[in-house]
N, C-alpha and C positions, 0 to 999 in steps of 0.2 A: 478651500483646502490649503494648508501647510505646504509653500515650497518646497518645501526639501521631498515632501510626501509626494506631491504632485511629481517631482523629476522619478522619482523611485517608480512610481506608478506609468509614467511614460514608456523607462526601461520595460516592464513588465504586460505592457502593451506589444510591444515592439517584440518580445522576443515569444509573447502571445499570439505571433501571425505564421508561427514557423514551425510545423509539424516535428515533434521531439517524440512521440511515442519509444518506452523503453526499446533498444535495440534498430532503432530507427533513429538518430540523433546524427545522422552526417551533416547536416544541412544545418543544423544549429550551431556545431562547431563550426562549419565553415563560417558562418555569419559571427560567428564571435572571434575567429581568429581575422575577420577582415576589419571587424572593431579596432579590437587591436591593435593591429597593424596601422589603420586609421591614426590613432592617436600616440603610434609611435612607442607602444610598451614593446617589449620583446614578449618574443610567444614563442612556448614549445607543444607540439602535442603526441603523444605517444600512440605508438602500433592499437591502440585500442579504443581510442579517439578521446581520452582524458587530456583537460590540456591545461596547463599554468600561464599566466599571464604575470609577468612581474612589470609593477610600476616604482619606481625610484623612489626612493626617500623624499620629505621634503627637509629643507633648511634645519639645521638645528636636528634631526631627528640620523644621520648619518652613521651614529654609533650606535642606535638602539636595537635590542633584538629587532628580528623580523620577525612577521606576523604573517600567518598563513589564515586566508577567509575561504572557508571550504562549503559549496555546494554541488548537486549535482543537476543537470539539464536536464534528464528523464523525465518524463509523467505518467503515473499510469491513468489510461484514454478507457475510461468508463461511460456510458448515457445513457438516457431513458430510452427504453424500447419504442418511443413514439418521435425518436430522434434519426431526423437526415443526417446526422454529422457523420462527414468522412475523414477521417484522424492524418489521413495518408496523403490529405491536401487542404483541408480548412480551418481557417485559422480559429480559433478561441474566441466563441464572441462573450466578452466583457456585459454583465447586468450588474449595476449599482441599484441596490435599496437601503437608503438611506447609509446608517457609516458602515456598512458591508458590500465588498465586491464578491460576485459569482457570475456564472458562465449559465449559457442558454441553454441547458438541460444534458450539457456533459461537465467533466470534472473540471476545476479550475486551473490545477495546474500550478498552483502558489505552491505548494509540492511540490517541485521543489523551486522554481522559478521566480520567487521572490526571493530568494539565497542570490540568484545571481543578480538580482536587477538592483539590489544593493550594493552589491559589489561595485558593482558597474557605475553607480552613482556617486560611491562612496571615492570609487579612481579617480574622477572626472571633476570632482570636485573642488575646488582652487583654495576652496576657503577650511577646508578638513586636513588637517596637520597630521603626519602619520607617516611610523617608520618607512619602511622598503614593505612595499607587500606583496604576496603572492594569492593572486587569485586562483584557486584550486577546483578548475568545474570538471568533474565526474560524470563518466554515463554510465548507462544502464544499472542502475544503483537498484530500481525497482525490482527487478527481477532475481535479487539475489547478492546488492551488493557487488558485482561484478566486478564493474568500471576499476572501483579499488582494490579488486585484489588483482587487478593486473599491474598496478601502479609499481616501480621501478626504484631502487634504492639510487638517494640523488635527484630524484625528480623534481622535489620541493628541498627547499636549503632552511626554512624556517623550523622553532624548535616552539611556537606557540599558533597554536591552530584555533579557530573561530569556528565550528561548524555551524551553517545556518540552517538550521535542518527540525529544530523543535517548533512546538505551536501552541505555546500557552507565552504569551510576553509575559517578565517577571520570574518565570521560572526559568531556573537554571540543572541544564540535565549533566551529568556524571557520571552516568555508567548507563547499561543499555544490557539490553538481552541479548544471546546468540539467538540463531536460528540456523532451522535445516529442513530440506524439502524431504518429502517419502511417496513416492508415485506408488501405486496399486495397482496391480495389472492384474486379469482374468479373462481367457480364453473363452467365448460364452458356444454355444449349439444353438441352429435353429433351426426351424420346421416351417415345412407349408402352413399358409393358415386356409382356411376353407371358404370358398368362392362368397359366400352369403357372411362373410365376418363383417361386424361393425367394427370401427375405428374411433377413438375418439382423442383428442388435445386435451392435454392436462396443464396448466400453468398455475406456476406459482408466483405472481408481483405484487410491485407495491411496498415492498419490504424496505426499509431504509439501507443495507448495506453499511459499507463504513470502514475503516483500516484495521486488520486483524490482531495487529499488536493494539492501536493505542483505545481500539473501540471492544473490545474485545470484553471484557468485565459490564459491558450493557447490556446484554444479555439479548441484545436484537435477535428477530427470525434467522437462522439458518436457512436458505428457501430449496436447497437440497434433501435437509433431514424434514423438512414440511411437507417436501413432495414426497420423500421416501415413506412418511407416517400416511398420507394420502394412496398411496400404491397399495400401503400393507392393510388397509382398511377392505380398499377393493377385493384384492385377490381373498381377503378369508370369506367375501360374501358370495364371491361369483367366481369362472374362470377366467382370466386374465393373464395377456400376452404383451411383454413390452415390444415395440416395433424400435421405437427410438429413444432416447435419452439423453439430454444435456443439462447443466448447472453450473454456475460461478462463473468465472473470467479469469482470475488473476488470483496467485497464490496468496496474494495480502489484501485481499481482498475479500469480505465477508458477500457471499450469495446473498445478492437482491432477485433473482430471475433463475428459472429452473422449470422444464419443460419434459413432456413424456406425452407419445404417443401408442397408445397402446389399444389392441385386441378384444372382442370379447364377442361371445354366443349374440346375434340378432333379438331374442329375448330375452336378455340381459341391462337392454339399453333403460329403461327403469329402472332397475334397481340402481346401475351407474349412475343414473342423475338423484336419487336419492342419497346415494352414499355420500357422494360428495357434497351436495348441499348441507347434511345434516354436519357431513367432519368440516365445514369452513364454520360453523353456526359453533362447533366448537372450539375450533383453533382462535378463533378469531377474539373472544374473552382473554383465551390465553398473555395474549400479547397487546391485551386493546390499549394501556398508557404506553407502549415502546413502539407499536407500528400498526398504529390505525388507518391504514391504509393497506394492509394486509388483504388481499383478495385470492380466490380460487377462480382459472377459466374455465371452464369446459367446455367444447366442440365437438361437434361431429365431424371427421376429415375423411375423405378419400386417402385410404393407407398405399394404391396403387396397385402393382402387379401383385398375387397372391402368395408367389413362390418363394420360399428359403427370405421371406420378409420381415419375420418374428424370430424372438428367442422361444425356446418351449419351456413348456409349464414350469419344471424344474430349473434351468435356468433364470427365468423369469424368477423366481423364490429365491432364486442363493444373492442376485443384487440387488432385490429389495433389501435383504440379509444381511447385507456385509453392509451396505450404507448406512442402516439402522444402526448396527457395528461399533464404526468405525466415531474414536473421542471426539467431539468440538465443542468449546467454549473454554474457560478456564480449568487449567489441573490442577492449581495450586498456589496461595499467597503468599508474597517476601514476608519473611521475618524481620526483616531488617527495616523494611520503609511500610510503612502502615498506609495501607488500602492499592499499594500496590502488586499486578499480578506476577508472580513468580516465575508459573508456567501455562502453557496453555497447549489447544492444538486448534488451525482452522481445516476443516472439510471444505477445501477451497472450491474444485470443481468436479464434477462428473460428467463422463460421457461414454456412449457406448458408439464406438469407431472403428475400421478396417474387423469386425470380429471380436471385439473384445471391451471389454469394460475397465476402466481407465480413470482411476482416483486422484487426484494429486491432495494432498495433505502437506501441512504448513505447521513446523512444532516451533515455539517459540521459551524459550528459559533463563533465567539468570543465573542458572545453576547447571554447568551439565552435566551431573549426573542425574538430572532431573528430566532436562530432553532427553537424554540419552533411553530413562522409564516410557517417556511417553511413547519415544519413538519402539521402544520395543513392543507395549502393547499392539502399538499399528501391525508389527512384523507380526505377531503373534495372533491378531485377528485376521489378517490376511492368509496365514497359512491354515489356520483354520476352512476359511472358505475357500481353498484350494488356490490361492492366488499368489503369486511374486509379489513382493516388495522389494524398492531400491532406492537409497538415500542420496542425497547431491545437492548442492548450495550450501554446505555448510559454514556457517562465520561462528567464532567463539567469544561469549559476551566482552564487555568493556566493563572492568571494574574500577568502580571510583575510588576516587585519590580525594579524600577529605581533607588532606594537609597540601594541597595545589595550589603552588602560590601563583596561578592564575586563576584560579576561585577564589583566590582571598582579593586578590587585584577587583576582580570584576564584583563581588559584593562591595568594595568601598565604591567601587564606581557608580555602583546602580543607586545604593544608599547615597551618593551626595546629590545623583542626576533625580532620583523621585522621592525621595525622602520617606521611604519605606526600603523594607530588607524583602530581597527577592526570595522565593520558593525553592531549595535546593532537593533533588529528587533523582533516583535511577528511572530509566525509559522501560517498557514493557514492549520494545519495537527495534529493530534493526538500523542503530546508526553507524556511518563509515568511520567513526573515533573506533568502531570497535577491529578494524582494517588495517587503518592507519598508526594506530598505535600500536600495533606490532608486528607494521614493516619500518616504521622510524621510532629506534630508540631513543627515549628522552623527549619523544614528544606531549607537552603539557597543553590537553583539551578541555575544548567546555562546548557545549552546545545550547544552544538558546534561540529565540523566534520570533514572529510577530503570530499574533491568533489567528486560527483558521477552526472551523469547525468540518467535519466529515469529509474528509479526506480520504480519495482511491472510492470517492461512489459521484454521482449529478450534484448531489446536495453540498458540495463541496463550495467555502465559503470563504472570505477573508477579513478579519477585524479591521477598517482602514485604519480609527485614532492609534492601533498599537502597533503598525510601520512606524509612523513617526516618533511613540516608543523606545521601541529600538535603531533608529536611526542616531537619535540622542544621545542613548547608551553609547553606542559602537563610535560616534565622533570622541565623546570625553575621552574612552577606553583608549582608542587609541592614538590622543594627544597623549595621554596619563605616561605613557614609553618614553617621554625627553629625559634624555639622561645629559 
């Protein structure tokens, strides 16, 4: 393996041992500001646990702008439901198959933690010539972007920023979509069920999952709307009572898993295993080239005590209803960049909790008055089914600067370091350029990556030959600032 890849890959080990979960990232910070400290950079970290690292100029490099190298520390902590991993103490175990790294059947976490392990490499490194820079590592990015919108005017002094944040090496990102959450909430009723009731486990796995922006136009299982089409089969053949209900994890996150325990007449229990049998025999065609591993569970379960245990009939029908409902997949393509998605919406998770049923939705746009459409549909199906709706996390996209004379910079650079012209493209996904650049005026971004495939699910993956890639790039890049 490539030294400079191997040092990169260390960092990324190293910082692989130390639970980040969004919202959970004290412990990362600390161990980065003890780095730091270590090697004698100055550190600052703000009331929200974002924290800049500046390392000095080298030689010759004392007049050039400064460069800002922006990632964030979060990860969203996905695994397969046949998985011990505890996110909240065990480290990330590292599987190399051949020139790809991934993790033991949770997510990898190169999302964003190879942003900083190059960073870190790139500081530390004696022989990489490079203005003044600011290392810019961010939390809780996953859950909304956060980190950075708490970030503080003054915080960073640089006026050219590096996001390391995309995942196709070569391509270079420019503009990104906004996004904004829309929760669904409904008050559900329940009823006794009757002493002789059968119970049965419905699951939906197997699904690949995947990142709701950038995987989003593949058209994978939704394993919420699979369950919800599986509900709606049952109840028109027989009587049927949900007990429980869960789906998804994470707002950017496409449903691999979705579960429902539900009710039904003791004579019934036939027909329930035919229904289902017969709707997996067709679900399963549906999506047989995108998620051939698409499976139906079914169980028999003790439901428990009898009383106030179920939703009733009626209720049971209106959330099948509103799930059935409610948009996912793509809304709509750019006009402007071809085969890129415009808008979209994910049906990120369901659950019925404390009494009530509980949506969260995930609108995603480059255009907003275009979320602004979709999210009203949500408002308008939800009040249909007698339910609240309520928006929050909103970011407004990042639009590209085709005249950015740090895109014109980093195509000469990529064109003399590989001798091809890189990929120039808008994101269908939430980057902090779209934060950052308007809380610091005049800030000139780019974003760019080494390859990961499936990202925010287990399958989550890393190209190693295209780290060292872009290690390359980002050494010339920023020798190219001697002025």
């Amino acid at each position: 393996m490539d030294q400079n890849v191997d040092k990169v890959l260390k960092f990324f080990q190293q910082i692989n041992q130390i639970p980040r979960c969004s919202k959970n990232e004290k412990k990362i910070v600390l161990w980065l500001k003890q780095w730091a400290g270590g090697k004698q950079f100055p550190v600052a970290v703000d009331s929200a646990g974002n924290m800049v690292v500046t390392v000095a100029p080298t030689a010759g490099y004392e007049h050039s702008p400064g460069i800002v190298i922006q990632g964030h520390v979060d990860m969203v902590c996905e695994k397969s439901p046949d998985s011990d991993h505890n996110f909240s103490r065990d480290p990330i175990r590292h599987v190399f198959e051949g020139d790809w790294l991934g993790a033991d059947k949770t997510t990898l976490g190169a999302d964003n933690g190879i942003a900083i392990a190059l960073a870190m490499a790139l500081a530390t490194d004696a022989k990489v010539a490079h203005p003044q820079l600011e290392l810019l590592f961010t939390v809780d990015e996953e859950t909304g972007l956060n980190g950075a919108k708490l970030l503080a005017p003054g915080f960073v002094k640089g006026k050219v920023l590096l996001n390391v944040d995309s995942e196709t090496e070569g391509v270079f990102t420019v503009g990104c979509a906004g996004g904004r959450n829309t929760l669904v909430s409904r008050k559900l009723t329940f009823a006794d069920l009757a002493e002789d009731s059968a119970c049965f486990s419905l699951k939906m796995q197997g699904l690949h999952g995947g990142h709701s922006g950038i995987d989003i136009h593949k058209q994978r299982a939704n394993a919420n709307k699979v369950l919800a089409r599986t509900l709606d089969r049952l109840f028109k053949s027989c009587p049927i009572r949900l007990v429980s209900l869960k789906g998804g994890s994470a707002h950017n996150a496409i449903p691999r898993d979705a579960a429902a325990i539900f009710a039904c007449n003791p004579s019934d229990t036939a027909t329930v295993n035919k229904i289902v049998g017969e709707f997996e025999k067709i679900v399963q065609p549906e999506y047989a080239s995108i998620e051939p591993l698409l499976a139906f569970a079914l169980s028999p379960v003790d439901s428990g005590p009898k009383e106030n245990t179920a939703l009733d009939m009626q209720a049971t029908r209106e959330v099948i209803d509103l799930i059935l409902s409610l948009p996912h997949g793509v809304m709509g393509m750019s006009p402007d960049f071809e085969g890129l998605v415009e808008t979209s919406n994910n049906l990120a998770t369901v659950e019925i909790i404390d009494g009530s049923l509980q949506i969260l939705t995930s609108q995603r746009s480059s255009v907003m008055s275009r979320m602004d459409e979709v999210t009203t549909i949500i408002n308008a199906t939800a009040a249909l089914a007698g339910a609240d709706s309520q928006s929050d996390s909103e970011f407004s996209p990042w639009t590209p600067d085709m005249q950015s004379a740090l895109l014109k910079r980093c195509k000469e650079v990529y064109e003399n370091v590989t001798g091809r012209q890189p990929l120039i493209q808008s994101l269908h996904a939430g980057l902090e350029c779209a934060i950052i650049g308007e809380k610091y005026e005049g800030m000139d971004m780019i974003s760019f990556g080494p390859t990961m495939e499936d990202p925010h699910s287990p399958n989550e993956r890393l190209f190693i030959p295209s780290v060292g890639k872009v290690w390359d790039f980002m050494v010339e890049l920023l020798e190219s600032y001697k002025v």
